[in-house]
N, C-alpha and C positions, 0 to 999 in steps of 0.2 A: 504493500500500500504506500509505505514511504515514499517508494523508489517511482511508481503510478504519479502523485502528487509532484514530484523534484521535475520531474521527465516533463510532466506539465507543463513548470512553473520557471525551472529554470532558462529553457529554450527562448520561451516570451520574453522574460527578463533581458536576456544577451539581445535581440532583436528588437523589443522597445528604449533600452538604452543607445543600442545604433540608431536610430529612428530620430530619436528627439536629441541627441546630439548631432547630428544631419540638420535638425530642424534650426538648431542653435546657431550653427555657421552659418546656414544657408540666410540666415534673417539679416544678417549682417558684417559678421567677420569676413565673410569671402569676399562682400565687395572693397574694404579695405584693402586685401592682398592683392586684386587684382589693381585698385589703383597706386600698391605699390610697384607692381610689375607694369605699368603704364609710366612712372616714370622713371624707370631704368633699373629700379630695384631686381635685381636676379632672384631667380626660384630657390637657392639657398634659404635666403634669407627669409621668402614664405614657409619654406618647408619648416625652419626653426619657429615660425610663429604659432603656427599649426599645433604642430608639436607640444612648446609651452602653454597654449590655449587650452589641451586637450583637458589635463585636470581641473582647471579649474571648469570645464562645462559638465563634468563626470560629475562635481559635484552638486549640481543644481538637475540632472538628465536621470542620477543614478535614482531618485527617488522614484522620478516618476516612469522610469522603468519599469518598477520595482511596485507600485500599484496597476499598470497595466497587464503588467504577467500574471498577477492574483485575479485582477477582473478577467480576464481574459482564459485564463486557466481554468478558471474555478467556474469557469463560466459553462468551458467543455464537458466538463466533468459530471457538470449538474445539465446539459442538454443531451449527454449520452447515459443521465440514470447512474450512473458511476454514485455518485454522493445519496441518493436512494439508496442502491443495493447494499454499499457499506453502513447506511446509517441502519437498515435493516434486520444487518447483520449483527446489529450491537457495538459497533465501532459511532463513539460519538462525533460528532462535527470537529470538536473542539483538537481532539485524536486526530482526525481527519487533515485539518488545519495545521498543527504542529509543524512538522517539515518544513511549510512553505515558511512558519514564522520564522523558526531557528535557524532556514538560510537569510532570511529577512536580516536578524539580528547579527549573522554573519559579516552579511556585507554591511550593514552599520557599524560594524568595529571598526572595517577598515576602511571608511568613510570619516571613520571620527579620528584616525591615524593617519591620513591625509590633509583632511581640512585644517589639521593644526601644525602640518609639518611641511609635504611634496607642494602642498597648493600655495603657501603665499612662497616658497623658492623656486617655481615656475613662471609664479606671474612677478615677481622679482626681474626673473632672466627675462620676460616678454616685453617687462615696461624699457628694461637696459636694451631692448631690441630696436624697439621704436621711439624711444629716443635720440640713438644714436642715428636711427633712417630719418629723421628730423633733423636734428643736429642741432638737438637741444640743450646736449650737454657743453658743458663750460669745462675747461681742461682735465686733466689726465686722472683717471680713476676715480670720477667721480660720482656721487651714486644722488643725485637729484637735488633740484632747492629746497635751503634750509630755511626755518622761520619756526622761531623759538622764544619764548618769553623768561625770563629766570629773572631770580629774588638776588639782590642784591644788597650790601651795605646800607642802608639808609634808603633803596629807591628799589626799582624796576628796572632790569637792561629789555630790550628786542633785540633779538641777533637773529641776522639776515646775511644766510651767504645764499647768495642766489647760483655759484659756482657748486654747491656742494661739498659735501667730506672725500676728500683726497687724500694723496700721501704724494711727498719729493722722493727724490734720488732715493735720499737716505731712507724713505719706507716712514719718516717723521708723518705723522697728521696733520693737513694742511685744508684748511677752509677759503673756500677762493667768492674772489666779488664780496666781500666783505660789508657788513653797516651795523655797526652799533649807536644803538639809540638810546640815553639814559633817561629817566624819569624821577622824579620826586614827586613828591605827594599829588601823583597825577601828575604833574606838569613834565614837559620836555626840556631839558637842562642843557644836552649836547649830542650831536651827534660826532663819530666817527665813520670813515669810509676810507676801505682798504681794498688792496688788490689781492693779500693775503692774510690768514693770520696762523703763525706756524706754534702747534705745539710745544710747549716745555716737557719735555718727558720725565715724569713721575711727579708730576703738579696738576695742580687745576688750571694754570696758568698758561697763556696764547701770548706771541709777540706777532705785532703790525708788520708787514713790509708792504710797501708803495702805498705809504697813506696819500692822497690824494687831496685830501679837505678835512677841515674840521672845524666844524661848528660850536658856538656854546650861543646861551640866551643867559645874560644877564642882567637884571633888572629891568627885563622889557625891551632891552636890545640886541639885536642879534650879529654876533662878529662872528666871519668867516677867515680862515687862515689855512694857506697852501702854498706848499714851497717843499725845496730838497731838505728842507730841515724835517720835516715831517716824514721822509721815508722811511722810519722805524719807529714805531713804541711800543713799550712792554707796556701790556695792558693785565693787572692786577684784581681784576672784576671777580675771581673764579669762576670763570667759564664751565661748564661740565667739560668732562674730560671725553675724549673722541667716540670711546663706545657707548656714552650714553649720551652725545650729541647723532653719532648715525642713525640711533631708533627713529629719529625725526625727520630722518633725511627721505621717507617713502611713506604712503600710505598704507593706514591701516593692514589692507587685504594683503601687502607684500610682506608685512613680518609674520615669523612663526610666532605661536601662543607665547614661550619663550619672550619672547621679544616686546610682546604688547603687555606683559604684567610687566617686564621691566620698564616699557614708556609708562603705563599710567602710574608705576610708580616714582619716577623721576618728574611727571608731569605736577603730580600731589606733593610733592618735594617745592615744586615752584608756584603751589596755589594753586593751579590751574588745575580743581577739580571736576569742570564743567568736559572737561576735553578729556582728562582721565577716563570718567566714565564713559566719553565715547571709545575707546581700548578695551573697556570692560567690554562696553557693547558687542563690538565685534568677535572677543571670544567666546560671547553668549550666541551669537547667529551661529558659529561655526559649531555648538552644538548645538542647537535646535536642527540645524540640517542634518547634522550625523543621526540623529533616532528616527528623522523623517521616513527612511526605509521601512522601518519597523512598524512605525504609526499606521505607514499605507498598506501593509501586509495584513496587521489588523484587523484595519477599514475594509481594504478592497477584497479578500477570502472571504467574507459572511454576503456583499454587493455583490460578488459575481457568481452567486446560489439565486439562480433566479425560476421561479413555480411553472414556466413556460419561456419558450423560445424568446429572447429577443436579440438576435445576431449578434455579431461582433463589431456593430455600429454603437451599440451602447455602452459598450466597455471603455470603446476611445471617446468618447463623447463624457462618462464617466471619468475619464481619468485627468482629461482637459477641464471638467469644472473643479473637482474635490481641489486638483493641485492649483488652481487659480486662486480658489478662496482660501486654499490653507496656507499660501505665501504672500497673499495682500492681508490676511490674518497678523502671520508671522511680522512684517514690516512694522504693522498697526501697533503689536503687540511691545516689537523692539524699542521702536521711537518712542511710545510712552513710558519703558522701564528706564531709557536714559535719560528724560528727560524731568521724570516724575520725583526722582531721588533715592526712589523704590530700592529696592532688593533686585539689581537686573536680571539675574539668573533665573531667578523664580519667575515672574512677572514675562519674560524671553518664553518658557516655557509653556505656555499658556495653552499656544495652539497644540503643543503636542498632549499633554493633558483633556483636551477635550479630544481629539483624535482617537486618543486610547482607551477612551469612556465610550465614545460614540461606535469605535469595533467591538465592544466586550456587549454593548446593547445588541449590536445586529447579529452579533454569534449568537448571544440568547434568544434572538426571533427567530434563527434559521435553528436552534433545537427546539424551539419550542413546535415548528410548521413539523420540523421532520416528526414529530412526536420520540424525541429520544432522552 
């Protein structure tokens, strides 16, 4: 029976996951690579986007593979009398069901060992792709613009390096396109603007090269000063030190979990609670999507038990609205636990929670019709 159920359930799976991954490129990423291969861009360079796109679309596809197979499975099984004669036989639904959950929760493991590791260092390598085919980046080894807020002596800095976190020759830490903006009690005191600012190795501490201007506002007026006297300052501020200024250097989706408790905690470090909990946020989506498999497995095994025929139009029809509402759900549900102050995890959770209620009801409708 096991083996009946897997044979089912797995074959759809591998085939609705090709399906709605097809569907994912097909909406949009391919006309991107073709207009990168329009202007001059080589097939290399597509084939590597492809490639790095791949997990991250798995992991938005693999779910809803993963309800389509259960609808769609469970569908045949109950249109060829299959789930009749076993429930018949004393074999309950729930029995029946088992397989298809526990490969369900299967691939939810390794969905949730993904989302928090292969996927944000794919779309890492995808964004270092197409920025470089842009030519957005600012000199050598650098991993994107920075903008940063930190606690300071007495005031607020901004730190802007629009060059990004680099390294020289010597492998030192180097922040290029430089802007330090100082603040006291709210107000703007001075700026700094560099071409550089190089690491002090085993300090908190950055020195200037090619300072270019410097500003101060004092007393209402504002003096600018620039000259070859300014092409070096040791700047004293306590900068964070390089690996906890590169957390900042990428978005959210490109750090691993790893990564993002250590930005919202260097963020909570500089006050900046509000932004913190958007880091929380994101490693709350990346679970709520790793149980998604599950949840639909749940859902979609008792849905695709259906008392008479209704083809395999309503499976897919089925499995395009559940995953519509259960990811405008999920957003709904995100956006208010960061913003609310809540307990994100919990609050993130919500859609899956009712998911898991609303499969354990229609398991009990479908024993209760079969009479078992």
């Amino acid at each position: 029976m096991d083996r009946l159920v897997l044979r089912e359930v797995v074959g759809l799976f591998i085939g609705g996951v090709l399906l709605f991954t097809t569907l994912f490129f097909a909406t949009g990423e391919l006309i991107r690579y073709v207009e990168f291969l329009q202007t001059g861009k080589g097939w290399g360079l597509v084939i590597q986007l492809i490639l790095t796109t791949v997990p991250m679309a798995l992991s938005f596809t693999t779910a809803m593979g993963m309800l389509l197979a259960c609808l769609l499975g469970f569908g045949r099984l109950s249109d060829d009398n299959e789930i009749t004669a076993l429930t018949a036989a004393g074999v309950s639904f729930p029995r029946v069901a088992a397989p298809a959950i526990a490969f369900a929760a299967l691939v939810a493991l390794g969905l949730s060992v993904a989302a928090h590791t292969v996927v944000p260092s794919t779309m890492r390598t995808r964004q270092a792709l197409l920025d470089d085919a842009k030519k957005t980046l600012v000199g050598s080894g650098g991993q994107g613009a920075l903008l940063l807020p930190l606690k300071a002596e007495g005031g607020t800095l901004l730190l802007a390096a629009l060059g990004g976190v680099g390294s020289d020759e010597r492998g030192t830490a180097v922040l290029s396109d430089v802007s330090i903006s100082v603040l006291k009690d709210k107000k703007l005191t001075s700026v700094v603007h560099a071409a550089r600012a190089h690491w002090r190795v085993d300090s908190r501490d950055w020195k200037l090269e090619g300072v270019d201007r410097l500003v101060y506002w004092k007393e209402g007026n504002l003096l600018e000063l620039t000259g070859d006297a300014l092409s070096t300052r040791e700047v004293a501020y306590g900068l964070k030190s390089p690996e906890e200024l590169s957390v900042f250097a990428r978005s959210e989706m490109e750090h691993t979990t790893a990564e993002l408790i250590k930005r919202a905690s260097v963020l909570r470090d500089s006050g900046q609670e509000s932004q913190a909990r958007k880091s929380d946020g994101e490693i709350a989506r990346r679970q709520v999507g790793a149980l998604a498999p599950l949840v639909f497995a749940l859902v979609g095994a008792p849905l695709g038990v259906r008392p008479k025929r209704a083809g395999a139009g309503m499976g897919y029809a089925l499995s395009v609205l559940i995953t519509f509402v259960y990811w405008v759900l999920s957003q709904v549900c995100l956006s208010l636990a960061i913003g609310s102050g809540g307990p994100i995890l919990l609050v993130s959770q919500l859609p899956n929670f009712l998911g898991i209620g609303l499969g354990l009801f229609f398991i009990g409708r479908v024993v209760r019709y079969n009479r078992v």
